[in-house]
VOVO-328775 format. One record per residue (C-alpha): x, y, z. Coordinates in steps of 0.001 Angstrom, whole numbers, plus 500000, padded with zeros to 6 digits. Example, Ala and Ser with C-alpha at 12.3 -4.5 7.8 and 13.67 -1.06 7.14 Angstrom:
! residues 2
512300495500507800 513670498940507140 
END
This chain:
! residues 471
520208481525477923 520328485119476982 517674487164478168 516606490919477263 517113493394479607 514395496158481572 513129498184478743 510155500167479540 511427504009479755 509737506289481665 512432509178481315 510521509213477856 507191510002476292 504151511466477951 504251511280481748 500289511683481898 499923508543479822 502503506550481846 500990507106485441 497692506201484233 499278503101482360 500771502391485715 497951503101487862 494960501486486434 496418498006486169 497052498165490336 493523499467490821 491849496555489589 494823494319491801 493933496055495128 490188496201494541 491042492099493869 492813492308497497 490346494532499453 487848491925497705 489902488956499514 489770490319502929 485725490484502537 485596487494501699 487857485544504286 485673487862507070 482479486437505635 483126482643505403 485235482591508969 482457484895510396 480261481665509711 482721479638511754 480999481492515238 481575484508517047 484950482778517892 486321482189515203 485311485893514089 486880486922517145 490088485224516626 490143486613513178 489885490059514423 492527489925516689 495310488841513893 494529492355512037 497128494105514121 500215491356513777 499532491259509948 498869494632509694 502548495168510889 504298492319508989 502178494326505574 503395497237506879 506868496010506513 506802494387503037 505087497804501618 508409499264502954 511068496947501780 508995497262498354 509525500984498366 512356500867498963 513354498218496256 511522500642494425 513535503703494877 516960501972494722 515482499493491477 514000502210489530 516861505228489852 519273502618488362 516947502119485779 517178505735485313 520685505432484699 520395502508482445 523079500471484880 521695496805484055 524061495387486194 522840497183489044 519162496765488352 519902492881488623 521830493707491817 519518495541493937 516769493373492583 518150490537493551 519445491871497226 515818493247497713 514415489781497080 517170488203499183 516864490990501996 513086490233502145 513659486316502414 516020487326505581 513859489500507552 510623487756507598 512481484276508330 513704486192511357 510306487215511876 508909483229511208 511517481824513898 510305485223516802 506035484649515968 506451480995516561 507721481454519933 505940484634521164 502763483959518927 500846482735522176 501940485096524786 501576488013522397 497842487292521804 497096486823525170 498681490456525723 496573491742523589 493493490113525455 492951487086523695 491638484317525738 490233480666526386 488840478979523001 489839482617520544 493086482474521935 493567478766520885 492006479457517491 494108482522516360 497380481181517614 496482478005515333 495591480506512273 498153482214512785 500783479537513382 499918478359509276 500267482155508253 503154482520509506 505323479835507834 503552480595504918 504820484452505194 507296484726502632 504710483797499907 503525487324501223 506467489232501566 508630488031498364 505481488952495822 505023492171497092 508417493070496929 508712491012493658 505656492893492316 507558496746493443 510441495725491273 508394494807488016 506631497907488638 509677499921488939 510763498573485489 507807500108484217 505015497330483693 502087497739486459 499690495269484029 501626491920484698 501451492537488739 498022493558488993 497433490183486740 499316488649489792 497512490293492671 494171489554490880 494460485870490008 496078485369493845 493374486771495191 490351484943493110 492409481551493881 491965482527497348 488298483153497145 488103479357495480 490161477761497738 488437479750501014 484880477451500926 486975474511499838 488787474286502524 487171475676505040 483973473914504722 485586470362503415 484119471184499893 484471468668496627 486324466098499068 488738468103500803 488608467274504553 487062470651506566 489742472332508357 487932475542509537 490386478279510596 493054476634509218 491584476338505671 491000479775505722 494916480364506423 496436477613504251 494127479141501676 495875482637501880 499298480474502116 498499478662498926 497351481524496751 500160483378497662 502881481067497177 501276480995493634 501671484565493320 505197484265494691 506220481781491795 504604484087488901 506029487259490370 509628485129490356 508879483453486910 508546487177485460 511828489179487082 514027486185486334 513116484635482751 511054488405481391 512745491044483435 516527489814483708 516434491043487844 517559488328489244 521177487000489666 522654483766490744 526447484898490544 528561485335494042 529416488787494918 531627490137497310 529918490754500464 530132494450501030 528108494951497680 525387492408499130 525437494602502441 525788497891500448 522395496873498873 521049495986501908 521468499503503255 520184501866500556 517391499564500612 516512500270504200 517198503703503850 513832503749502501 512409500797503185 512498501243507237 511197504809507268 508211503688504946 507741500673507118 507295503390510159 505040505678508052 502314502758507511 502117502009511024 501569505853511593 497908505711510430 497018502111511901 498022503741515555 496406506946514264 493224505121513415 493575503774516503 493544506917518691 490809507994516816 488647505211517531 489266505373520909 488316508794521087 485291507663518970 484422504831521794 483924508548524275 480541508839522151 479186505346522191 479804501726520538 477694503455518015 480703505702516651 482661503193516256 480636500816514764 480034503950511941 483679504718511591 484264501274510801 481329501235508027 482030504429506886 485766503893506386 485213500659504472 483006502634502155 485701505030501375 488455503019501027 486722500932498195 486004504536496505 489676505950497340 490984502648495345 492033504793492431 494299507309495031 496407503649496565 496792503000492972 498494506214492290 500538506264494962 501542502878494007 502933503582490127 504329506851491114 507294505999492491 508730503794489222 508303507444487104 509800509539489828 512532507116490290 513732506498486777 513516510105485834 515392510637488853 518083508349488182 518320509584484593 518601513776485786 515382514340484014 514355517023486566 511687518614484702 509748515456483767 510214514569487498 508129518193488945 505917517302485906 505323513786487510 504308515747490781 502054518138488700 500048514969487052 499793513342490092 498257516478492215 496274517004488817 494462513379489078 494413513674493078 492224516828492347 489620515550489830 489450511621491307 488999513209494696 485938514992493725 484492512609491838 484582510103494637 483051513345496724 480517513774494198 480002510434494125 479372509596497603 477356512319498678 473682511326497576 474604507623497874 475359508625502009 472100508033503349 472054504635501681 474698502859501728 475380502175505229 471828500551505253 473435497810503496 475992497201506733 473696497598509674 470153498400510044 470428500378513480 469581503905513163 472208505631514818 474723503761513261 472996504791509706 473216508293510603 476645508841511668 478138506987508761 476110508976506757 477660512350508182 481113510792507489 480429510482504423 479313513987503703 481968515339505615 485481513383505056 485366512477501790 485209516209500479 489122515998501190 489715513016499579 491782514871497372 494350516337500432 494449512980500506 495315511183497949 498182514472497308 499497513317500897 499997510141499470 500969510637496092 504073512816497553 504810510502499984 505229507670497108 507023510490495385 509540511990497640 510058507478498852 511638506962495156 513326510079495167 515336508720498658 513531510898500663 512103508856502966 512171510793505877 510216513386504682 507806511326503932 507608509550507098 507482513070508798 504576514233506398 502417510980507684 503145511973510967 502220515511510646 499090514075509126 498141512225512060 499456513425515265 499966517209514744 496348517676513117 494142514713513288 494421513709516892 494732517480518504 491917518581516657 489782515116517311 490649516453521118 489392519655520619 486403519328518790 485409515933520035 483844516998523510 481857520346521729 480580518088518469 480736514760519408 481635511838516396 480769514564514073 484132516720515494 486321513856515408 485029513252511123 485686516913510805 489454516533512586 490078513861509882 489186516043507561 490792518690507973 494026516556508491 493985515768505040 493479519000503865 496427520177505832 498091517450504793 497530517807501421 498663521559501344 502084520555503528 503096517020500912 502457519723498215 504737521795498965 507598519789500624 508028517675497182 508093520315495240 510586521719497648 512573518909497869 512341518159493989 513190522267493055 516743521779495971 517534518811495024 516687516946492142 519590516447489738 519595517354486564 521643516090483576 521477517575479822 518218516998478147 518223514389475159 518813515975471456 516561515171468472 517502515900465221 515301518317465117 515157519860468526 511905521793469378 511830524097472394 509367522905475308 508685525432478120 509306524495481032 506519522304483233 504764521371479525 504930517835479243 507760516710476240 505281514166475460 501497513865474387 499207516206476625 
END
């Protein structure tokens, strides 16, 4: 059966119009995911103080093994949409398909190692007695169902890299509302299903995305032409492999930078009472529903970067970077705006004890001012990932974190209290706003290449930094 190749071209047109074609699509599918955790929390949290328990403690594992698919997916990304750039269909069906196959690898591995440390790992982390019994057992289901989470996420990077962000939010969105369906069915032995508790609420994540596996597949294979069936010699297969995890393992690192930032933070937090941490956790939920729009960015810039990359459009790529920093800017602000007079009432809605009130309230007046450092932080590193500059973007996180948050949290913790340690975080992302700025452009200005700009029949001149196509 003949099937039509990748044919959305970014290396064309108005790069304004394709980030937010890219972007708003995966706002709506991570809302839809952020949505799904809520929900899972509420019904299991209805299970006991357990079963709440148990739930908490699988954050960290899952966090890791999500950690690692948002890697391999940039760096499918990067390798996916630079050949795209080039217009090299056989490659783009080449690294596709290794990036699929490389995922399927890695989290078997990681299947066969959690069902034989799942136990003593949980108990490490301090897990005991009836929660330990319950979130091995939820987590047992999870994780034989955990390539229906790794292969659509890297499944969804590739169609985004060929330029379509609408079909995988679709995906993300209609995995996550089958989840929410399937959570009270299962859970609760709804409509004749027999009531399975914890482990409804995990083969209810399983189910929805093993779903979302099959539609991601159904759409690179039959729509996108990415994947390929034909035997290769194995030093292409391994070849693949490593310009995958060129990226893929130093963007794996970078998202557990901020998880084991977070967590120094909160520990520092715990110094001023159960209290701070108890707002930090409020607060931070609050802004991350706002800062959607800046995940979604840093999401769909990579497949523009990448392809313009690939196709030595070096001008369009710094113009990708200016758009970017542009929308960073003004969304940042408005979530500021935004959040400021709704401070002193929204954490009402999450806990009715004073204190708690009032120092989630002065988070919000304080950190999410420098939203916009940010979501440029971010944006870059998403950037400088497709480019294959993964390190640097790795090193940026870092900086982020450990040279500014966490020093200044130390320094301005004991003379401020919670209030220092907000203002730490804040200045961390305006530090690391100003730094991500300036290395991409940097790295973009050394090194990006640069081939001979397309010719019209009627060629106009276009200064340099205006964008070729609408404003």
């Amino acid at each position: 059966m003949s099937k039509k190749p990748v044919n959305r071209d970014l290396t064309k047109g108005s790069v304004r119009d394709h980030l937010m074609r890219l972007t708003w699509p995966m706002t709506f599918g991570i809302l839809a995911l952020i949505s799904t955790s809520v929900v899972d929390t509420y019904f299991v949290a209805s299970l006991g103080t357990n079963a709440l328990s148990a739930l908490s403690f699988s954050f960290p594992i899952f966090m890791t093994i999500t950690g690692l698919s948002v890697g391999l997916g940039a760096g499918a990304t990067s390798v996916v949409s630079r050949s795209i750039g080039k217009g090299d269909q056989e490659m783009i069906t080449r690294r596709s398909t290794d990036a699929l196959l490389l995922s399927f690898l890695l989290i078997t591995a990681l299947v066969v190692l959690g069902a034989v440390f799942v136990r003593p790992l949980y108990a490490a982390l301090g897990a005991s007695g009836e929660v330990l019994d319950l979130v091995v057992d939820y987590t047992i289901v999870l994780f034989y169902g955990m390539p229906f989470l790794v292969i659509p996420m890297v499944g969804n990077s590739l169609i985004r890299a060929a330029g379509d962000a609408k079909v995988p939010g679709i995906i993300m969105s209609s995995s996550a509302l089958l989840n929410v369906i399937l959570d009270p069915i299962l859970i609760f032995g709804l409509l004749g299903a027999p009531r399975l508790e914890m482990h409804g609420a995990a083969l209810a994540t399983v189910i929805s995305n093993g779903i979302g596996m099959l539609m991601a597949l159904w759409v690179l294979y039959f729509r996108e032409n990415m994947i390929a069936f034909n035997v290769v010699a194995f030093h292409e297969v391994t070849n693949s492999f490593k310009k995958i995890l060129h990226v893929g393992i130093p963007a794996a690192a970078a998202n557990m930078i901020n998880p084991i930032g977070v967590g120094v933070l909160t520990a520092l937090l715990a110094r001023h009472g159960k209290e701070a941490v108890a707002a930090f956790g409020v607060a931070t939920r609050i802004e991350s529903i706002a800062a959607v729009g800046l995940f979604a960015l840093s999401a769909s810039v990579g497949p523009v970067i990448g392809q313009n990359w690939g196709a030595g459009r070096r001008n369009r790529v710094r113009l990708t970077l200016v758009r970017s920093f542009q929308f960073c800017l003004v969304y940042g602000l408005i979530c500021a705006v935004a959040l400021a007079p709704l401070a002193p009432f929204l954490p009402n809605l999450f806990s009715d004890i004073p204190m708690i009130a009032e120092l989630a309230r002065n988070y919000l007046w304080i950190v999410p001012v420098t939203l916009l450092g940010y979501g440029i932080n971010i944006a870059a590193a998403g950037a400088l990932n497709a480019a294959g500059w993964p390190l640097v973007s790795a090193g940026l996180t870092f900086l982020r974190m450990f040279a500014v948050a966490v020093p200044a949290a130390l320094l301005l913790g004991p003379a401020l209290g919670a209030n220092g340690i907000f203002v730490a975080l804040a200045l961390a992302n305006l530090a690391a706003g100003a730094m991500s700025a300036a290395a991409a452009f940097r790295v973009i200005d050394r090194h990006a290449p640069s081939a001979p700009e397309p010719q019209t029949q009627n060629p106009v001149a276009v200064p340099a930094g205006v964008d070729a196509g609408s404003p």
